[in-house]
N, C-alpha and C positions, 0 to 999 in steps of 0.2 A: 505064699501059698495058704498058710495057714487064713494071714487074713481076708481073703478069699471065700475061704468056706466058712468063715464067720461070718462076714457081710450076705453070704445066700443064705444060711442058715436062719438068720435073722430075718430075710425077706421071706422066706419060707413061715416064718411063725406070725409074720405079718398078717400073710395072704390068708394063711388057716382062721385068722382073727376076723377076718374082713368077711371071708365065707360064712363062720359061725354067726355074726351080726346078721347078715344077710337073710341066711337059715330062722333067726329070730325074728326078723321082721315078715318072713312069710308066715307064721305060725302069730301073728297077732300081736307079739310083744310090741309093749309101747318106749319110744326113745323118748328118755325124758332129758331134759337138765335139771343136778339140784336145785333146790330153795335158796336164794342166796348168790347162785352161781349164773355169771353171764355165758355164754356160745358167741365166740366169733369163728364167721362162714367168712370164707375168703373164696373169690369164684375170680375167673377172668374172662372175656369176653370169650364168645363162642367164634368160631370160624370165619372168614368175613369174604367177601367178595373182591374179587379183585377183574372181574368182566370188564370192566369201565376205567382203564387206565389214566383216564383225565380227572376221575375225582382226588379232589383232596384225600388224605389220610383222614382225616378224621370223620371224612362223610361217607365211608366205605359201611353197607350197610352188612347184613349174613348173608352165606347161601346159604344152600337146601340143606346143606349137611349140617352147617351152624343153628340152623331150628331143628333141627331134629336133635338135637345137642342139647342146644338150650330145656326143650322139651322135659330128655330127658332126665337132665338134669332137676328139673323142677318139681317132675313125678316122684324121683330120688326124694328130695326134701320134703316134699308131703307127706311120704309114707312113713318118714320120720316125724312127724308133727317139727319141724322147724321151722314157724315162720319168724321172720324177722321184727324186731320192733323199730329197727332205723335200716334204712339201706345208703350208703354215700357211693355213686354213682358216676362214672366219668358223662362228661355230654357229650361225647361221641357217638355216632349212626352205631355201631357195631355195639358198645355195651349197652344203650340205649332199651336197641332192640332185646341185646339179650337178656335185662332183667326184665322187660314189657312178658318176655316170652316164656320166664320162668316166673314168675307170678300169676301168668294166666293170663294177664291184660292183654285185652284187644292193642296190635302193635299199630302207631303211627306209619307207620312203616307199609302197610295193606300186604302182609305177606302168610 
């Protein structure tokens, strides 16, 4: 029991941490990394379609909800000044899409 109310308790000071960031970023502050220090972003593909039972897995491209996903996701990182200086990419229709669509690039994809 005890470890219980630890493990909320701790989710709890999380979530406060995530709000207060959040709070900071509406008020203008800027997310930096220090001088010296790399950010690694680890994301995973967004949502994918599954309409089309005869595709391959790997050619399964988003749906609506996985770009709006991605989207926002990518609004997220901006607002942080995060951008990447290397991205490694699976060639997959689905991540494909999803970093096309969280960088802003026009997708192959015509979606």
């Amino acid at each position: 029991m005890i470890g219980r109310w630890r493990r909320a308790l701790a989710l709890r000071q999380r979530l406060w941490q995530a709000a207060e960031t959040d709070s900071m970023a509406q008020r203008g502050s800027i997310f930096t990394t220090p001088l010296g220090h790399r950010r690694l972003i680890l994301t995973r593909h967004a949502k994918s379609a599954w309409d089309d039972p005869t595709l391959d897995d790997h050619d399964r491209p988003l749906n609506d909800r996985g770009r709006r996903s991605a989207r926002a996701l990518g609004d997220w990182l901006a607002s942080r000044g995060y951008e990447p200086e290397e991205v490694l990419c699976s060639s997959s229709a689905r991540t494909q899409e999803t970093w096309a669509v969280i960088a802003g690039a026009p997708s192959r994809y015509g979606r």
